[in-house]
PDB file of N, CA, C and O in Angstrom:
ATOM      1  N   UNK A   1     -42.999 -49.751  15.738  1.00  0.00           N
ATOM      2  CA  UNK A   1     -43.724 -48.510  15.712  1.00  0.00           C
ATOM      3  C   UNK A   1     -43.410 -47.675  16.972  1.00  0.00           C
ATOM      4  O   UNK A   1     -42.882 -46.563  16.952  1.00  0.00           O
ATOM      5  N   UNK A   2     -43.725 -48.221  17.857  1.00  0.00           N
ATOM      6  CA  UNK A   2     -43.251 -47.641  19.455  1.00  0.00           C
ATOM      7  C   UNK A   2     -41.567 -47.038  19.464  1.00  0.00           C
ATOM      8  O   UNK A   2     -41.280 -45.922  19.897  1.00  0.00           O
ATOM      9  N   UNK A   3     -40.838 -47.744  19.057  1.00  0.00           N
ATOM     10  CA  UNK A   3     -39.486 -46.914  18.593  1.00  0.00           C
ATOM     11  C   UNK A   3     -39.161 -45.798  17.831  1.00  0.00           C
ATOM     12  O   UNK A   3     -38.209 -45.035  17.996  1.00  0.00           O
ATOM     13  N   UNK A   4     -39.843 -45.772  17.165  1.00  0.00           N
ATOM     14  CA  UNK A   4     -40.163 -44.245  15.844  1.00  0.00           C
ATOM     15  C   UNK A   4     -40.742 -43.970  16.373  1.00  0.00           C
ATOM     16  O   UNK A   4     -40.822 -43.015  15.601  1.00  0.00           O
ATOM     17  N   UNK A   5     -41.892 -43.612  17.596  1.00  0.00           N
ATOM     18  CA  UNK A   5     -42.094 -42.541  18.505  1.00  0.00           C
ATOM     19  C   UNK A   5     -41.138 -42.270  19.549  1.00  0.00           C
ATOM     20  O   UNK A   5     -41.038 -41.082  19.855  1.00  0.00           O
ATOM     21  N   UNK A   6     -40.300 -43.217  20.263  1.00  0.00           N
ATOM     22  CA  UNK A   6     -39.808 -42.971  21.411  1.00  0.00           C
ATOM     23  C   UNK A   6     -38.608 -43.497  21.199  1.00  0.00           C
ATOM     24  O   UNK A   6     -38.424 -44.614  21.682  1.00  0.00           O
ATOM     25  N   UNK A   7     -37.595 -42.915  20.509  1.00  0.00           N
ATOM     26  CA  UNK A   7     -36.532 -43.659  20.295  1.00  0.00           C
ATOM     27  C   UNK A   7     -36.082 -44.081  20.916  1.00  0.00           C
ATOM     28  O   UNK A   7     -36.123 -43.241  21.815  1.00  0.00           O
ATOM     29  N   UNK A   8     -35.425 -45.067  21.383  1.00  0.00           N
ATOM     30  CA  UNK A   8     -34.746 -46.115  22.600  1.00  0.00           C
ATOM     31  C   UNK A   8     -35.805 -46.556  24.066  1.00  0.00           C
ATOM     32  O   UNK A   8     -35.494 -46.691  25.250  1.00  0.00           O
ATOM     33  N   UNK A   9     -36.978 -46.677  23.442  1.00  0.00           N
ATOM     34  CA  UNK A   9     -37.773 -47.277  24.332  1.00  0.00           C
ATOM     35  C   UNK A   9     -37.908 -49.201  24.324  1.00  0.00           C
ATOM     36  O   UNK A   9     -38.521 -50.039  24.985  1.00  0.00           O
ATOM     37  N   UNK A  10     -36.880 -49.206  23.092  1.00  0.00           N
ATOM     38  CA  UNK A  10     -36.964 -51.128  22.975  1.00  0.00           C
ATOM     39  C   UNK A  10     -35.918 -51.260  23.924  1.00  0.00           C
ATOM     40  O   UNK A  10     -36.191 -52.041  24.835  1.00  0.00           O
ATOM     41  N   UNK A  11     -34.538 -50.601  23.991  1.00  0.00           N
ATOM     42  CA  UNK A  11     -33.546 -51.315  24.903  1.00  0.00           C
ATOM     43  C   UNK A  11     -33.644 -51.298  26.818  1.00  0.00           C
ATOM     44  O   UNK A  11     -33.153 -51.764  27.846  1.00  0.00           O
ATOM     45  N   UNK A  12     -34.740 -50.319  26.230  1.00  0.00           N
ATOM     46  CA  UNK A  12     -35.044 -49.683  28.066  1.00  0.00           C
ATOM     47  C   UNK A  12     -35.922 -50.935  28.562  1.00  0.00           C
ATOM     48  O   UNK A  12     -35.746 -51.499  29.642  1.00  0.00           O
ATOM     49  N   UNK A  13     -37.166 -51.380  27.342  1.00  0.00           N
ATOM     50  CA  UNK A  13     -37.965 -52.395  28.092  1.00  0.00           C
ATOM     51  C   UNK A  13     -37.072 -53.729  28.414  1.00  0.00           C
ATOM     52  O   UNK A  13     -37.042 -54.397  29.447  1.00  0.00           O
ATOM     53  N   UNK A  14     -36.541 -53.851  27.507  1.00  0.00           N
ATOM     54  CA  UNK A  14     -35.409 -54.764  27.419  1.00  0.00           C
ATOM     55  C   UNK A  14     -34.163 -55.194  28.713  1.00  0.00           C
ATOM     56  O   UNK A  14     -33.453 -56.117  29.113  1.00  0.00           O
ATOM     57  N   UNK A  15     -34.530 -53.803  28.964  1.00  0.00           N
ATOM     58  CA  UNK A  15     -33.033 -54.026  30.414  1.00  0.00           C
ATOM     59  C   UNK A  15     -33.848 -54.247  31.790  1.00  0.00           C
ATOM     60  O   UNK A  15     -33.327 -54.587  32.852  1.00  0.00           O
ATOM     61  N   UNK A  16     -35.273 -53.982  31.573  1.00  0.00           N
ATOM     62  CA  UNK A  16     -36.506 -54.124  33.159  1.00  0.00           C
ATOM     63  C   UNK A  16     -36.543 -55.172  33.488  1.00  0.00           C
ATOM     64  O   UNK A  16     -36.890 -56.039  32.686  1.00  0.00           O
ATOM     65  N   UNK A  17     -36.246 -55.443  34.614  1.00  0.00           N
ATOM     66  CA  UNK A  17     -36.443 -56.530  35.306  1.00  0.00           C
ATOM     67  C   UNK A  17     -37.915 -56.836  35.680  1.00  0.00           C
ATOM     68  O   UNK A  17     -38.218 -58.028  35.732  1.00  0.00           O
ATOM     69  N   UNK A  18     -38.545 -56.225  35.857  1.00  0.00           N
ATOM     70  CA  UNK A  18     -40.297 -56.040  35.896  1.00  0.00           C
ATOM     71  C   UNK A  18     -40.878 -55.536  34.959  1.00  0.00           C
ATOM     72  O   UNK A  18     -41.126 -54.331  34.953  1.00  0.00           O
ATOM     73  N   UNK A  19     -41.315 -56.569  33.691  1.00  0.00           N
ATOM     74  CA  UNK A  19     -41.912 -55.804  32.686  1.00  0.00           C
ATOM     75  C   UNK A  19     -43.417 -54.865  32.923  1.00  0.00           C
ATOM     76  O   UNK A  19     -44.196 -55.140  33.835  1.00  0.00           O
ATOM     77  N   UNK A  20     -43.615 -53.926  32.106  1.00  0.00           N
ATOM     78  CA  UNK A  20     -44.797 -53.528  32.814  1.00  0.00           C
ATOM     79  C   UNK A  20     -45.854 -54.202  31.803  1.00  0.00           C
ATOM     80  O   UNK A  20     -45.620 -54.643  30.678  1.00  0.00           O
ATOM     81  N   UNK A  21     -47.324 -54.158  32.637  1.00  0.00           N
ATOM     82  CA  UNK A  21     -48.265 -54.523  32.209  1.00  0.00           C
ATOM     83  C   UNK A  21     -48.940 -54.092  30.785  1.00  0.00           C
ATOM     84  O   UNK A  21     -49.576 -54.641  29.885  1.00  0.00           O
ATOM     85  N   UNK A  22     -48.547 -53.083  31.029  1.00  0.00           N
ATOM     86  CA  UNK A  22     -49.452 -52.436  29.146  1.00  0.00           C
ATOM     87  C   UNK A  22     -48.410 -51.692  28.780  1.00  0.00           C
ATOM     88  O   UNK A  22     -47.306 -51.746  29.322  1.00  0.00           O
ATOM     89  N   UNK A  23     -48.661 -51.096  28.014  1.00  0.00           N
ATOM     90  CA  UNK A  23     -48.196 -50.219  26.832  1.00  0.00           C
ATOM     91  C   UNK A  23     -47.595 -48.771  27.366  1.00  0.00           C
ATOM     92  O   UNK A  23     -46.565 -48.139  27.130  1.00  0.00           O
ATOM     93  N   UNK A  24     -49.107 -48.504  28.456  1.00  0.00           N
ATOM     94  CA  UNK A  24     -49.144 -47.319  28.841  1.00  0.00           C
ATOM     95  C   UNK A  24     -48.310 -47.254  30.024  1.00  0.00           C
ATOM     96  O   UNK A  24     -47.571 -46.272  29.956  1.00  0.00           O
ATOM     97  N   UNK A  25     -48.129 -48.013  31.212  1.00  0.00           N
ATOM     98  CA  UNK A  25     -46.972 -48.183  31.877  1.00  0.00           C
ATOM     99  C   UNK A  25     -45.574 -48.280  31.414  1.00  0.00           C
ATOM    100  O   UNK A  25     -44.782 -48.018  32.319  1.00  0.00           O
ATOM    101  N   UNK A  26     -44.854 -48.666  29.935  1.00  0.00           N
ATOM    102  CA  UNK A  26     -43.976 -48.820  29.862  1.00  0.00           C
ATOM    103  C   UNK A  26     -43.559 -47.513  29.664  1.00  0.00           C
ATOM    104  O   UNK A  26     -42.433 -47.279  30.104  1.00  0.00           O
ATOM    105  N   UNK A  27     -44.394 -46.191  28.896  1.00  0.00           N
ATOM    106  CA  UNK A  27     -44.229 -45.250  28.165  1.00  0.00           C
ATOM    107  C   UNK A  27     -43.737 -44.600  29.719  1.00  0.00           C
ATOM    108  O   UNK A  27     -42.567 -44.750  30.070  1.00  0.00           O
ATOM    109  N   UNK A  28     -44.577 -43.984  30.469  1.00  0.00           N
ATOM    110  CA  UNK A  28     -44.496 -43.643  31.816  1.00  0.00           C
ATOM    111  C   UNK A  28     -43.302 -43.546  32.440  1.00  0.00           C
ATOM    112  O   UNK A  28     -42.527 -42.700  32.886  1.00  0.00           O
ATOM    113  N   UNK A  29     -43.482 -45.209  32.259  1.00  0.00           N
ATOM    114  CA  UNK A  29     -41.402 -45.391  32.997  1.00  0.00           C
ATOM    115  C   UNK A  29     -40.913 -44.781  31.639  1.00  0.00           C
ATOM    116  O   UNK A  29     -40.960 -43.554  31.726  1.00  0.00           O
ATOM    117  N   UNK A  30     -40.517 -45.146  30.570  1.00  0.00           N
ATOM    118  CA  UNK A  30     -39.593 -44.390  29.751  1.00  0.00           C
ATOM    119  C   UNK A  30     -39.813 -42.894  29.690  1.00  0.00           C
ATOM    120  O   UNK A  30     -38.699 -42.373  29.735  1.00  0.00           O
ATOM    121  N   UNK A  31     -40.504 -42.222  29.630  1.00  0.00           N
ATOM    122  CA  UNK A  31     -40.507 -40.821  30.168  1.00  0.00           C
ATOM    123  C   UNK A  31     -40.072 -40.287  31.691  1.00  0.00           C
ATOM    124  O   UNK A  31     -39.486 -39.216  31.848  1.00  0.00           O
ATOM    125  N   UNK A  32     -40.420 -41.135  32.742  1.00  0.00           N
ATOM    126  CA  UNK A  32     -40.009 -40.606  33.516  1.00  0.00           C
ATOM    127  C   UNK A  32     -38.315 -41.056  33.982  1.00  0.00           C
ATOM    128  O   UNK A  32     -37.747 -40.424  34.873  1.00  0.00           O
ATOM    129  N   UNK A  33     -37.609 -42.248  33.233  1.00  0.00           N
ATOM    130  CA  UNK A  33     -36.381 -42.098  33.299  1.00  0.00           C
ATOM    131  C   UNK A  33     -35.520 -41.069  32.540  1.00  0.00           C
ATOM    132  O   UNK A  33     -34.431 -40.590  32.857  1.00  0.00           O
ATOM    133  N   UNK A  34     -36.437 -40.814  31.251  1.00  0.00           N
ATOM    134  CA  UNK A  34     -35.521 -39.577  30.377  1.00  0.00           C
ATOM    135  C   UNK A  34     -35.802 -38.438  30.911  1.00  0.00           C
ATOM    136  O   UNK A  34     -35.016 -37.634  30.409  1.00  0.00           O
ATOM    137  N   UNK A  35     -36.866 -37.611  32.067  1.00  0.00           N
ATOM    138  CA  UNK A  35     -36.447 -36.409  32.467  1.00  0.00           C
ATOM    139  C   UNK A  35     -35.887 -36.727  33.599  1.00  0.00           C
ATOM    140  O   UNK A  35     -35.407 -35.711  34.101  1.00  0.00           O
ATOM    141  N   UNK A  36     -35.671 -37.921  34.426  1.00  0.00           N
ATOM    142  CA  UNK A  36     -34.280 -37.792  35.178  1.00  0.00           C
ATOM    143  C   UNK A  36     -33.475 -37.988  35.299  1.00  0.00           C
ATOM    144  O   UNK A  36     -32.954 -38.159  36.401  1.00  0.00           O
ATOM    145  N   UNK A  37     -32.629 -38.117  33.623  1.00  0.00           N
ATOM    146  CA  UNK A  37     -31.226 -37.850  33.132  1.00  0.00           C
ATOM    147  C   UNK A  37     -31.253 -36.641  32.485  1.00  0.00           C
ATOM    148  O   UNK A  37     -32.131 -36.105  31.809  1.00  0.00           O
ATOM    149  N   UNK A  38     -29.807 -36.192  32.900  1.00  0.00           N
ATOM    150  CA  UNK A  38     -29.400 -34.743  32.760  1.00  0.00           C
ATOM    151  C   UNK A  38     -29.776 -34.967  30.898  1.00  0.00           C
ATOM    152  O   UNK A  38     -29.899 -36.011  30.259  1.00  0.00           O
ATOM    153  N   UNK A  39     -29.893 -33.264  30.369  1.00  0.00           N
ATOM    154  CA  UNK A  39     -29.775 -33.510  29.079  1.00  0.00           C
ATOM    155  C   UNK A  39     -28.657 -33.433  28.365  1.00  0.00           C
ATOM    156  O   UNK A  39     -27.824 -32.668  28.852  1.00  0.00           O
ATOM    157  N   UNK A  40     -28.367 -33.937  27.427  1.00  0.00           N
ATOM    158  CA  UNK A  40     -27.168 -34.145  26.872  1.00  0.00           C
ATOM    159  C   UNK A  40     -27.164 -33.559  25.519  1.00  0.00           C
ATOM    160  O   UNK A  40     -27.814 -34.062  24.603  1.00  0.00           O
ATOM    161  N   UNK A  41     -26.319 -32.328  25.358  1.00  0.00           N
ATOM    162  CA  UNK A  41     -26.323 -31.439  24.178  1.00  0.00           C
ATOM    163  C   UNK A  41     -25.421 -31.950  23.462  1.00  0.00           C
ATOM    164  O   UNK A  41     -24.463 -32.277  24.163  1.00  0.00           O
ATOM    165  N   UNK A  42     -25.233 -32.250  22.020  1.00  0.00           N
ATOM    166  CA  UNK A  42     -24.789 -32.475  20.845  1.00  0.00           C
ATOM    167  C   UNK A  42     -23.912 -31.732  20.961  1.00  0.00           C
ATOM    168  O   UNK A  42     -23.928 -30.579  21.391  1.00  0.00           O
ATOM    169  N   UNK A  43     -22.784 -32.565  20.450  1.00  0.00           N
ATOM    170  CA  UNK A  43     -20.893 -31.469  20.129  1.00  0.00           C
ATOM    171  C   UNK A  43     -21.335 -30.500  19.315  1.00  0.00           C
ATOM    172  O   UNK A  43     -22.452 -30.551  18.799  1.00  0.00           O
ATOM    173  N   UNK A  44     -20.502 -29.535  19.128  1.00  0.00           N
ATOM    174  CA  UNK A  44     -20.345 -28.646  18.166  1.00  0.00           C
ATOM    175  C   UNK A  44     -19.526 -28.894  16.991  1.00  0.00           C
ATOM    176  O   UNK A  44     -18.410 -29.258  17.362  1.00  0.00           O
ATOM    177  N   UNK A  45     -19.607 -28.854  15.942  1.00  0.00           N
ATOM    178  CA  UNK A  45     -18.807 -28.997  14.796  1.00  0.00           C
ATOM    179  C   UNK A  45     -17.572 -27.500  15.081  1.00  0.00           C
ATOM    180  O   UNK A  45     -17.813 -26.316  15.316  1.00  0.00           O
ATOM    181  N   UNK A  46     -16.307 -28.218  14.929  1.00  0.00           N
ATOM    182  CA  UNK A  46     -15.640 -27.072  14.675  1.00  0.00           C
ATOM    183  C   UNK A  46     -15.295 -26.919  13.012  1.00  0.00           C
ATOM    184  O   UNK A  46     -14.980 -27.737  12.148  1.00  0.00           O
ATOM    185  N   UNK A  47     -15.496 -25.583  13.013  1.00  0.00           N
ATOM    186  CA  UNK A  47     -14.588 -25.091  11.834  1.00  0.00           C
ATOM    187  C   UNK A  47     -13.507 -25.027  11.659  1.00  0.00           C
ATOM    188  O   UNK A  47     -13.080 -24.578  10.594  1.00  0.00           O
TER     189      UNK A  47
END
């Protein structure tokens, strides 16, 4: 369920060396690692 909200929040808990305590700590860290990676825009299809 937590993945269909936050897509790639299983491989992120997965790679922590310090799991966090609840639910609500893990979300936290996974939000605050995705706004401090640059964003990454989708190719363009050429015609």
């Amino acid at each position: 369920m937590a993945e269909e909200h936050f897509p790639g929040i299983r491989r992120f808990y997965e790679q922590l060396d310090r799991k966090p305590a609840t639910f609500l700590q893990l979300v936290w860290a996974f939000e605050a690692m995705r706004s401090t990676k640059p964003a990454v825009r989708p190719k363009r299809r050429r015609r």
